[in-house]
C-alpha positions as a printed Julia matrix, in Angstrom:
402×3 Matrix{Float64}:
 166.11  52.41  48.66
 168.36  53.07  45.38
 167.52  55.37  42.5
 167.23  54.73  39.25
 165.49  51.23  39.37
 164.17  52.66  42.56
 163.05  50.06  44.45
 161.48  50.53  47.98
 160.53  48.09  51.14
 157.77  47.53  52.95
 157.42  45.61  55.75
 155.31  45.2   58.98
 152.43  47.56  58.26
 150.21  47.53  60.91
 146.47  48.36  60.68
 143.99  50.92  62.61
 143.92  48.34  65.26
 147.36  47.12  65.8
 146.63  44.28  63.89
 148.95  43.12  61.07
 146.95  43.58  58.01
 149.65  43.68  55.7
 153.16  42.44  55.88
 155.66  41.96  52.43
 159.08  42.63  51.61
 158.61  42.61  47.99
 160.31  45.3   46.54
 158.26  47.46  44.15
 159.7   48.85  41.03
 158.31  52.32  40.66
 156.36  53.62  37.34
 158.24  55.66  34.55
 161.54  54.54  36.39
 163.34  54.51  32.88
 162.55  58.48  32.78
 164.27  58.74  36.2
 167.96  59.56  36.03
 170.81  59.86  39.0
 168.86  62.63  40.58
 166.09  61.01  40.65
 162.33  61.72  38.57
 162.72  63.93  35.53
 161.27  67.68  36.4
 157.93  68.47  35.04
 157.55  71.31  32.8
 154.64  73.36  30.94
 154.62  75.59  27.76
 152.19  77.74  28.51
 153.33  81.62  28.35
 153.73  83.88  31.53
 151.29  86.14  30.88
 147.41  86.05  31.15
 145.21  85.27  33.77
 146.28  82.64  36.52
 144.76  80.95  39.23
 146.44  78.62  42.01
 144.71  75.19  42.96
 146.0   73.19  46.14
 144.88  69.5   45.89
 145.52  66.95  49.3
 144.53  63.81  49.41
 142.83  61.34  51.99
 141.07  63.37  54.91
 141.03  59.8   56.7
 140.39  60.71  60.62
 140.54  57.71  62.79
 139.97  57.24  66.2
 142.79  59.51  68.19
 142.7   62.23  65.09
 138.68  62.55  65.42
 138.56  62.72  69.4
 141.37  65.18  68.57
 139.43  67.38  65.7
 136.31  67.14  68.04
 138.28  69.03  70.77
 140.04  71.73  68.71
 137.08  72.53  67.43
 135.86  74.03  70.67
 139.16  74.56  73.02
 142.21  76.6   72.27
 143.81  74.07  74.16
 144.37  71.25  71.64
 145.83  72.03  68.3
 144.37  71.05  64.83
 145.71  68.29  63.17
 146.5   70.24  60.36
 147.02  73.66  61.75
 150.43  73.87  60.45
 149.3   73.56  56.94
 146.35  75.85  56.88
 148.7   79.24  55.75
 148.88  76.76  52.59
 146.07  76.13  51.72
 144.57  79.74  52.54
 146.92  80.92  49.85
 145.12  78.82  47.02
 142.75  80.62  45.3
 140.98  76.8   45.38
 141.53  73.83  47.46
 140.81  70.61  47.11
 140.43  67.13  49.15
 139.01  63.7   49.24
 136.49  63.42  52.33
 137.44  59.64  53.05
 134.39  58.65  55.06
 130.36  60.35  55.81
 129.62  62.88  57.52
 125.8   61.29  58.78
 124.67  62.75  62.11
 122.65  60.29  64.25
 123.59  57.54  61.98
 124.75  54.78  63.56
 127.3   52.81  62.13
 124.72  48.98  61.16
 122.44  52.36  59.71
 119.81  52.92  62.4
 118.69  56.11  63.67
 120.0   56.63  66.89
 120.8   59.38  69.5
 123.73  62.06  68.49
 126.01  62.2   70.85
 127.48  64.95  69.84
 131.35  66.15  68.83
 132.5   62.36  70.6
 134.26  59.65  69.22
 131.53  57.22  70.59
 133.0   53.9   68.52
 129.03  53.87  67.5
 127.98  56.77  65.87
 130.51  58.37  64.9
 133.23  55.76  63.72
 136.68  55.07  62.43
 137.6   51.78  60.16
 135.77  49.53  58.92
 132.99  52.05  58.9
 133.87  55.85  58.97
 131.43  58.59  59.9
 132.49  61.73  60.92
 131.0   64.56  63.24
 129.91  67.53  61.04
 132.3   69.9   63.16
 134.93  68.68  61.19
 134.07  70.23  58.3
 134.05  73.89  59.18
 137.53  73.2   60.3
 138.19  72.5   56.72
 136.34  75.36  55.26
 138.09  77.75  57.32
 141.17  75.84  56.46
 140.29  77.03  52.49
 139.09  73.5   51.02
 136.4   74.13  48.93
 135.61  71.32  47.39
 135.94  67.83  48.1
 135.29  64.4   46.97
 132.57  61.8   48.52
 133.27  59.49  45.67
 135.69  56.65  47.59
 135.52  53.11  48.87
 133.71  54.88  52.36
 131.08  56.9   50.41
 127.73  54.14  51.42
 129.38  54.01  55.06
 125.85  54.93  56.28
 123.92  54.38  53.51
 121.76  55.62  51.15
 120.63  58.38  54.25
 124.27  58.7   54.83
 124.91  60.08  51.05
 121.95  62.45  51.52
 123.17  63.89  55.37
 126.75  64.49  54.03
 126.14  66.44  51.58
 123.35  68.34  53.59
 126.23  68.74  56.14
 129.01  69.65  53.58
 126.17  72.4   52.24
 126.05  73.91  55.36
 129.85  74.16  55.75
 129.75  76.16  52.7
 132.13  73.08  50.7
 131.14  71.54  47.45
 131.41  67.92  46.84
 131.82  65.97  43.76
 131.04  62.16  42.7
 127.7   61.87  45.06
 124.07  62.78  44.7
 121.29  62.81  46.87
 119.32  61.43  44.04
 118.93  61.09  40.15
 117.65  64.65  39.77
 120.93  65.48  40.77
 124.46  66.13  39.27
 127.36  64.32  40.61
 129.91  67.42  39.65
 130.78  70.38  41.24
 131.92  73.68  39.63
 134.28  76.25  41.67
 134.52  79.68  40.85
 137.12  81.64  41.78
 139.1   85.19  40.26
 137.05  84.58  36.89
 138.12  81.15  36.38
 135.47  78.06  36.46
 136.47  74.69  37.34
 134.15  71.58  36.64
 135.28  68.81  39.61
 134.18  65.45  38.6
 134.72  62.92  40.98
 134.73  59.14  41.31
 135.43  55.29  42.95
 136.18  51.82  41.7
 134.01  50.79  44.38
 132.67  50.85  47.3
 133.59  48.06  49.71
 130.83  45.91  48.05
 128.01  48.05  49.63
 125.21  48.27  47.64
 124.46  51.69  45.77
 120.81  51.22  45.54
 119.79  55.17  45.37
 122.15  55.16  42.32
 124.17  57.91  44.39
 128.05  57.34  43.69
 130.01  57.79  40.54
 132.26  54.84  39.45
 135.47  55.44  37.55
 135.27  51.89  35.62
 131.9   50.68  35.73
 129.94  53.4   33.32
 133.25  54.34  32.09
 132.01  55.27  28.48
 129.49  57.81  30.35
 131.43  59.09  32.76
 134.05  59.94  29.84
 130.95  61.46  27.94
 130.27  63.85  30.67
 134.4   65.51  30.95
 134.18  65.61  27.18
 130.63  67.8   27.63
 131.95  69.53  30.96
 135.22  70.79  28.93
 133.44  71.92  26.24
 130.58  73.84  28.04
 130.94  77.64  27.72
 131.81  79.03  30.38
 133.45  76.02  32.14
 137.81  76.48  31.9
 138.92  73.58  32.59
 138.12  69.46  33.81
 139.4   68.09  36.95
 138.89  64.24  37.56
 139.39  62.85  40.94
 139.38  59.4   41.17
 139.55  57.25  44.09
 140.9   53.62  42.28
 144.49  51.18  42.3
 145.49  49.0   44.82
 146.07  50.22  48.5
 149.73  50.58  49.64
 151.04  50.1   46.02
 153.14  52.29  44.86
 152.59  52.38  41.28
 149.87  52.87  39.32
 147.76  49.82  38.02
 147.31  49.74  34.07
 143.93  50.7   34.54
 144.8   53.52  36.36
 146.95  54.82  33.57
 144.44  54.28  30.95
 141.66  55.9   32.68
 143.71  58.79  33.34
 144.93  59.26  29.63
 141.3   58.55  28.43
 139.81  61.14  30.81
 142.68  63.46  29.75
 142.13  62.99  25.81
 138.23  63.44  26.7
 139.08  67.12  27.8
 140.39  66.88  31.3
 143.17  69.15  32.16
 144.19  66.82  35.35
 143.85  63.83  37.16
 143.98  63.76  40.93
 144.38  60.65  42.37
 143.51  58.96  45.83
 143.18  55.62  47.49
 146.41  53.94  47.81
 147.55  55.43  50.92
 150.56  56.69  49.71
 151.85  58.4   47.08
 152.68  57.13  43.73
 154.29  58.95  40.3
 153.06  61.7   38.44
 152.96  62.25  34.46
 153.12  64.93  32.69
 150.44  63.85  29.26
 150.22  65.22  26.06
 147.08  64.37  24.83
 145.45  63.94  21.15
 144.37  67.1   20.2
 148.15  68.68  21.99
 147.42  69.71  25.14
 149.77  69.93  27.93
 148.11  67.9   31.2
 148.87  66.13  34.58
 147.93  63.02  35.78
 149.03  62.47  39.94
 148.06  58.95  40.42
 147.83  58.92  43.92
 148.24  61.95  46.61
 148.35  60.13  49.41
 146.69  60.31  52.77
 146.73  64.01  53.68
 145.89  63.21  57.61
 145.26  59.66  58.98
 146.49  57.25  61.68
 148.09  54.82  60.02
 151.35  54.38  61.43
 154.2   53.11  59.11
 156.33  56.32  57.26
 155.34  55.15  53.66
 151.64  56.13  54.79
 152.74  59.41  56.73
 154.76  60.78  53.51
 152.4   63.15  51.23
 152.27  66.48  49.58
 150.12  69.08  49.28
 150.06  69.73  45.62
 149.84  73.26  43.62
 148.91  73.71  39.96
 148.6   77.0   38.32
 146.54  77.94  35.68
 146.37  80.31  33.12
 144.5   81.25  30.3
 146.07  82.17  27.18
 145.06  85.27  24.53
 142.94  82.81  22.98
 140.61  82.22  25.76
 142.04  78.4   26.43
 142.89  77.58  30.65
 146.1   75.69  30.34
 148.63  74.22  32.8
 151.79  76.77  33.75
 153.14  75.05  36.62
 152.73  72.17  38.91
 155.22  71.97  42.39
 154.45  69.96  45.66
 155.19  70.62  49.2
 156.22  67.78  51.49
 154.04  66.52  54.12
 155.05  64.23  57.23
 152.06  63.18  59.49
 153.42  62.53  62.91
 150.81  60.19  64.74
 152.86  58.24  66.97
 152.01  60.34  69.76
 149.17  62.98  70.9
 149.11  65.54  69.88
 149.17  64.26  66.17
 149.92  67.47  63.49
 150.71  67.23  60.2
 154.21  68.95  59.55
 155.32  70.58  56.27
 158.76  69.82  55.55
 161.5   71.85  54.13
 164.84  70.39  52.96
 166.52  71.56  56.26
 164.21  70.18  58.45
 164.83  69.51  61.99
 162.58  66.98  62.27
 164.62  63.29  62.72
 162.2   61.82  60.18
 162.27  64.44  58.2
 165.5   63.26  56.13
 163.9   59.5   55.98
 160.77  61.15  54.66
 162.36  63.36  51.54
 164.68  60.71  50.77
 161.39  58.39  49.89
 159.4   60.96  48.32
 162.42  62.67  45.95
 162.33  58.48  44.48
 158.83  59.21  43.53
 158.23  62.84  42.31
 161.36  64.87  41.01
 163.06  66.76  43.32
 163.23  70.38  41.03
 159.66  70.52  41.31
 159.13  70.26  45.3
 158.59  73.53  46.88
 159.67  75.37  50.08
 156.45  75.58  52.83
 155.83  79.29  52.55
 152.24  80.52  51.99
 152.94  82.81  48.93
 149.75  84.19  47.67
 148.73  81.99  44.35
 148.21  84.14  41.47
 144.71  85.57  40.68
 143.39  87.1   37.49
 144.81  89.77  36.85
């Protein structure tokens, strides 16, 4: 690795299966590297005053549970015996007043995974129902593990989202209803909206989720949300959402770019200034599979904004470090004596998934960390986000209107 022109190797990725799926020792020039100086990306900064109402949003990326991590989820979900995957980072996301995360798969009960109704066999990784790559499908006890965990909304709009099927679409988000989570970038049908709208300490957010594709599945219901195929209408509906009384601010989630690429394609970076100028206040990104640069965007009519083009995977099981290395983001709000939500402040705490071995937890790492990747781990993410603006893992309550 070297900073600066940061450049950064990868090599003998292997797959869900053990199976070489990609292997390259390109080097890959990082975006906005002639912004980066000796110490790395340039700190981001916002104008907005100090005072007003706030509110804290947490945003992860890829939920992406294969095999091992499901038949683990399955089993903390109903023994004290085996830890969560995430347990560690719960205290996190608890103190967000909001939490976000892409669901990267269905949650389709009885579904098999060619589509047929067959037998549940309940909270069991069975390799039939419920699934890991090519086609994920989850167990619905998963997802009171991340309600309780403080997500509270998620996306269905990714490359996964038709896993199951038109019936899958419908079952998740019956599922993800009764796990008290909202999802954004799916419907059941056309009657329906494919937006979600948290509320939280007086502040309304309008989630608006969506893919690039979706593995070449058919989306005959009409059900998912594409980021570049109705592009003109989907930035029709953040310009309405943003100026909707009632509605502070636009979030976009979009699940595009190329997997294990580390910086953003060009149509990335014009979607995300397009959705931005249409009203958005920020762009969460996901896909990829690791992370890639943020940007801090003034847009056309001056506003301050944030586009993260890729969080990362927040759990999964693939292996190499470059796929273990996320954050959990944290934006804070406010809203000014004029009535307008703007961005105050936007930090990150590092993540490290350790999957090698059972039991596999996802670690929050400080800049002292013990842990012997731990120094391997900051080193690669200080080359992509600046170093000023990553944040120690303590669960400080996020501030609340006030």
């Amino acid at each position: 690795m070297s900073r600066g022109n940061v450049s950064i190797a990868r090599a003998g990725y292997r797959g869900w299966k053990g199976t070489a799926v990609l292997r390259t020792a390109a080097l890959l020039a990082l975006l906005f590297t002639a912004r980066s100086g000796a110490s790395g990306p340039e700190p981001i900064e916002f104008s907005a005053p100090p005072d007003g109402a706030r509110l804290r949003v947490a945003a992860v990326g890829d939920v992406l549970l294969h095999a091992r991590l499901q038949s683990q989820a399955y089993l903390a979900a109903v023994t004290s015996q085996v830890p969560g995957v995430w347990d560690d980072v719960k205290p996190l996301l608890r103190s967000a007043g909001v939490a976000y995360a892409n669901l990267e798969g269905t949650v389709a009960p009885g579904l098999a995974n060619d589509g047929t109704e067959d037998d549940d066999p309940g909270p069991i990784f069975d390799g039939h129902v419920y699934t890991s790559f090519p086609t994920i499908n989850y167990h619905p006890s998963v997802l009171p593990v991340l309600s309780s965990s403080g997500i509270r909304v998620v996306s269905t709009a990714n490359n996964h989202a038709l896993d199951r099927g038109p019936e899958g679409v419908t079952k998740t988000l019956d599922a993800l209803d009764a796990a008290g989570i909202l999802a954004t970038g799916t419907r059941r049908d056309s009657s329906s909206d494919r937006y979600a709208v948290t509320t939280f300490s007086g502040f309304r957010l309008a989630w608006v989720g969506c893919t690039q594709h979706t593995n070449g599945l058919a989306d005959s219901e009409d059900q998912v949300q594409y980021c570049f195929r109705n592009q003109k209408q989907l930035l029709a509906l953040i310009e309405d959402l943003s100026s909707t009384p009632g509605i502070d601010a636009v979030i976009v989630t979009p699940h595009w770019g190329k997997q294990f690429e580390f910086e953003p394609s060009p149509n990335q970076v014009e979607f995300a200034h397009a959705a931005l100028d249409a009203g958005a206040l920020a762009v969460l990104g996901s896909h990829p599979h690791v992370l890639q640069p943020w940007e801090k965007y003034v847009t056309q009519d001056g506003r301050e904004t944030l586009a993260v083009y890729s969080l990362g995977n927040f759990v999964s099981g693939q292996v190499e470090l470059e796929c273990r290395v996320s954050i959990l983001l944290q934006l804070d709000l406010t809203r000014d004596s004029a009535g307008v939500t703007r961005l105050a402040f936007a930090g990150y705490v590092p993540l490290l998934m350790k999957n090698r071995r059972s039991p596999c937890r996802l670690v929050a790492l400080r800049r002292d960390h013990p842990d012997p990747e731990a120094a391997s781990a900051l080193e690669l993410l200080g080359e992509i986000l600046p170093q000023k603006n990553m944040l120690a893992p303590r669960p400080t309550p996020g501030p609340t209107a006030r």
